[in-house]
C-alpha positions as CSV (number, residue, x, y, z in Angstrom):
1,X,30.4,78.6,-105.1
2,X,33.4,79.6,-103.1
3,X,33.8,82.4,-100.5
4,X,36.4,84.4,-100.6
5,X,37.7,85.6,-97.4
6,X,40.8,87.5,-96.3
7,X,43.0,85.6,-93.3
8,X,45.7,88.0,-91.7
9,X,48.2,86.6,-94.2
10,X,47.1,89.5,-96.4
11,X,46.6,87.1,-99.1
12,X,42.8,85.6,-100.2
13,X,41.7,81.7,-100.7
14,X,38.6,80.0,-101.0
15,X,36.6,78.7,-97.7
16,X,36.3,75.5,-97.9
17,X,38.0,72.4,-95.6
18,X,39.5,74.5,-92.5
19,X,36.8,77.3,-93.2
20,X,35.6,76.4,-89.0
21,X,39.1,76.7,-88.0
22,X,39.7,80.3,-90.2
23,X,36.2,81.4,-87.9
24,X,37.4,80.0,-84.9
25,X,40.6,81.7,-85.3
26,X,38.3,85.5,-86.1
27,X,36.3,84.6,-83.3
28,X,38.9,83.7,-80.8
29,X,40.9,87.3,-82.2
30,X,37.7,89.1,-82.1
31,X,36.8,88.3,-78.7
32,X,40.5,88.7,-77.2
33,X,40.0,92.3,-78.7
34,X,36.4,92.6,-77.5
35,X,38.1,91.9,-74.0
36,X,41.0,94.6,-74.1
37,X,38.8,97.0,-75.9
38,X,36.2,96.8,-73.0
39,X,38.3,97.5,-70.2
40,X,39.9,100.8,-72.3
41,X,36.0,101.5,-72.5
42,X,36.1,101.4,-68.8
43,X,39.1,103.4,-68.5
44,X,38.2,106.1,-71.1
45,X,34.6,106.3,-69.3
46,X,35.9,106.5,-65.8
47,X,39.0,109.2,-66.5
48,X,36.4,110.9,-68.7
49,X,34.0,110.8,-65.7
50,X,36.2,111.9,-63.3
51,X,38.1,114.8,-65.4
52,X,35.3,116.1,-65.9
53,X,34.3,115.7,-61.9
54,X,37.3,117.3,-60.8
55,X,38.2,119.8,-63.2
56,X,36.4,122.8,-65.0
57,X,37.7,121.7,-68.5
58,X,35.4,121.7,-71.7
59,X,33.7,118.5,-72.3
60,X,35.7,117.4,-76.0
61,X,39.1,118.5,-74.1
62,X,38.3,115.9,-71.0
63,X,37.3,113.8,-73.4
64,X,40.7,114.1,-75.7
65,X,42.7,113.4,-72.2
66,X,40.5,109.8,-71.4
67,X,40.9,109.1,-75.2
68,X,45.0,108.9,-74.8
69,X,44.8,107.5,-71.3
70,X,42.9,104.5,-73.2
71,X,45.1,104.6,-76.1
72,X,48.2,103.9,-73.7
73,X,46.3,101.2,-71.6
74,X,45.1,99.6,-75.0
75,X,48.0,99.5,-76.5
76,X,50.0,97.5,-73.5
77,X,46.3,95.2,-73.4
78,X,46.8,94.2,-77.3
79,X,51.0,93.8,-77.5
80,X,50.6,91.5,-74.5
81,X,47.3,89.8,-74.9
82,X,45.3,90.7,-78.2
83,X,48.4,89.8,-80.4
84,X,51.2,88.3,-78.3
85,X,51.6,85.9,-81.2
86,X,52.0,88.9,-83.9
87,X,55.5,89.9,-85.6
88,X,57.7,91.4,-83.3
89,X,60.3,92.6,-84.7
90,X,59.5,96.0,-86.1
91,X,58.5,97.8,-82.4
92,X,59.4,101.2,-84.1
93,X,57.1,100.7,-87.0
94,X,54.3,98.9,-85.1
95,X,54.2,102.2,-82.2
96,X,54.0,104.8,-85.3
97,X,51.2,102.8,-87.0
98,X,49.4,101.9,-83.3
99,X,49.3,105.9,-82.5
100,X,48.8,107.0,-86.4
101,X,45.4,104.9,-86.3
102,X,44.5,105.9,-82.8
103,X,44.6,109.1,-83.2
104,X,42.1,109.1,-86.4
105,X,40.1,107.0,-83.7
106,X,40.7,109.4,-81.5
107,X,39.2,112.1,-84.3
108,X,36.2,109.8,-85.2
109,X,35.4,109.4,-81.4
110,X,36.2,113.0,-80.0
111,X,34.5,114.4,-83.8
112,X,31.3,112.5,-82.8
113,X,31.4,114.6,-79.2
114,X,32.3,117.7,-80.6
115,X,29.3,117.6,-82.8
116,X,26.8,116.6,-80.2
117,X,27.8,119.3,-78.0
118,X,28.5,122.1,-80.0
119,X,26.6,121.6,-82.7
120,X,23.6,120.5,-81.4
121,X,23.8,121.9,-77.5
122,X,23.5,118.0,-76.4
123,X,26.1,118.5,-73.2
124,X,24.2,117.5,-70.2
125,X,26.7,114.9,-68.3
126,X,24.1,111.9,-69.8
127,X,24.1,112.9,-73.2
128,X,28.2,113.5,-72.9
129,X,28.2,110.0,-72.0
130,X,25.9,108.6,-75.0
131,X,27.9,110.6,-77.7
132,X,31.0,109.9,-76.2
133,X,30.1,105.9,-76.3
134,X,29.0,106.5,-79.8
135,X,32.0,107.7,-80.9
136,X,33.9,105.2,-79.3
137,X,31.8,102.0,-80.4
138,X,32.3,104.4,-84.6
139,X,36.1,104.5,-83.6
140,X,36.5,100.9,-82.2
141,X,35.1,99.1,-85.6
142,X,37.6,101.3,-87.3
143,X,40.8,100.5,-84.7
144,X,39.9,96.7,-85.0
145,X,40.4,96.6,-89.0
146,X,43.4,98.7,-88.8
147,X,45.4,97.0,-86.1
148,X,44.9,94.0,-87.2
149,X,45.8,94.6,-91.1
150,X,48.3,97.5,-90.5
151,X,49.9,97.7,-87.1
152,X,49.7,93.8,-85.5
153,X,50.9,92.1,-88.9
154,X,50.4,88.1,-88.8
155,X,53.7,85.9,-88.6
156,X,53.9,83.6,-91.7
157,X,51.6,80.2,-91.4
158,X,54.8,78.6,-90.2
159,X,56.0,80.9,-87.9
160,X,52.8,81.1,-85.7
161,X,52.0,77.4,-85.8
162,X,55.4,77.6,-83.8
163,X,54.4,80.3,-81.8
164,X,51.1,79.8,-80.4
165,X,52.6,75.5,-80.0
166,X,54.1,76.9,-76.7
167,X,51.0,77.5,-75.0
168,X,49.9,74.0,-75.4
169,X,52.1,71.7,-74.2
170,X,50.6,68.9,-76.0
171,X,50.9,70.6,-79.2
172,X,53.3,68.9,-81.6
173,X,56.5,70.9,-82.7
174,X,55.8,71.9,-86.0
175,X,58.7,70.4,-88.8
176,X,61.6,72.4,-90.5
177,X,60.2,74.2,-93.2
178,X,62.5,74.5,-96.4
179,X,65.7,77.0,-96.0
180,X,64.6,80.7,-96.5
181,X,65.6,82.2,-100.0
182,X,66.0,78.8,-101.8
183,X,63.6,76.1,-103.1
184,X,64.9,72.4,-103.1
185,X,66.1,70.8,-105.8
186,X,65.3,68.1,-107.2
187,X,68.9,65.5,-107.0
188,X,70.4,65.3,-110.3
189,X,69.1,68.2,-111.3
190,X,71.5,71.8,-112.0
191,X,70.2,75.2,-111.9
């Protein structure tokens, strides 16, 4: 029996021969985002942390602040590291979708908070910390699946075999594919 899986291309085929590489390629993405997304954890912890140190703001509201502070960082971490290899060409579209699914994470995560503190009066600096982690771990599962289908779209097959070839030098150029908007004919053949 054949799994069915769902590669960035948007479209579904059978695991089978190249299923190792199709893992290899979630786990390498997966870990690349497990990378970015744990230094924004850092960040949204520590500006978190140290709004809440240094000012007298509610807890949610210092935690609304970290939230786009790590949104902005993340964002940079992801273009440049995460995806570098992802369609570039629609910046304008890419930015709207980034901070349209952040800020539902920043809902989820911040939602998460809210209830702790107001609704169940857990807001000692600790438990602040736990529910705001929470939220954030809730939020991140949601951020991965929607950057990566909505917002970082995948480059055609033969379009990222050419751009991830210049990292390795010893990677063969990948051939011409067929010219856009026709299919070869066959000689002798008319339309």
């Amino acid at each position: 029996m054949a799994w069915l899986t769902k590669p960035t291309d948007g479209g579904f085929h059978s695991m089978g021969r190249g299923s190792s590489e199709l893992v290899r390629r979630y786990v390498h993405e997966a870990v690349k985002f497990g990378a970015v997304g744990g230094a924004g954890l850092l960040v949204n912890l520590g500006v978190f942390n140290l709004v809440r140190h240094l000012t007298d703001l509610p807890v949610v509201r210092a935690s609304v602040i970290a939230t786009v502070v790590a949104i902005a960082f993340n964002y940079v971490g992801f273009r440049h590291f995460t995806y570098r290899d992802r369609d570039k060409t629609g910046r304008t579209r890419e930015m709207t979708l980034f901070l349209l699914f952040s800020g539902v994470g920043l809902v989820i995560e911040n939602g998460i908070l809210f209830v702790a503190t107001y609704g169940f009066h857990w807001d000692s600096p600790l438990q602040s910390n736990i529910f705001k982690f929470v939220g954030i771990g809730i939020a991140t599962l949601f951020r991965f699946w929607s950057y990566r289908t909505w917002v970082f779209r995948a480059l055609p097959a033969r379009e990222a075999a050419g751009a991830e070839s210049f990292l390795d030098p010893a990677a063969p150029t990948p051939p011409p594919g067929p010219r856009q908007g026709r299919a070869p004919q066959a000689a002798g053949r008319r339309p």
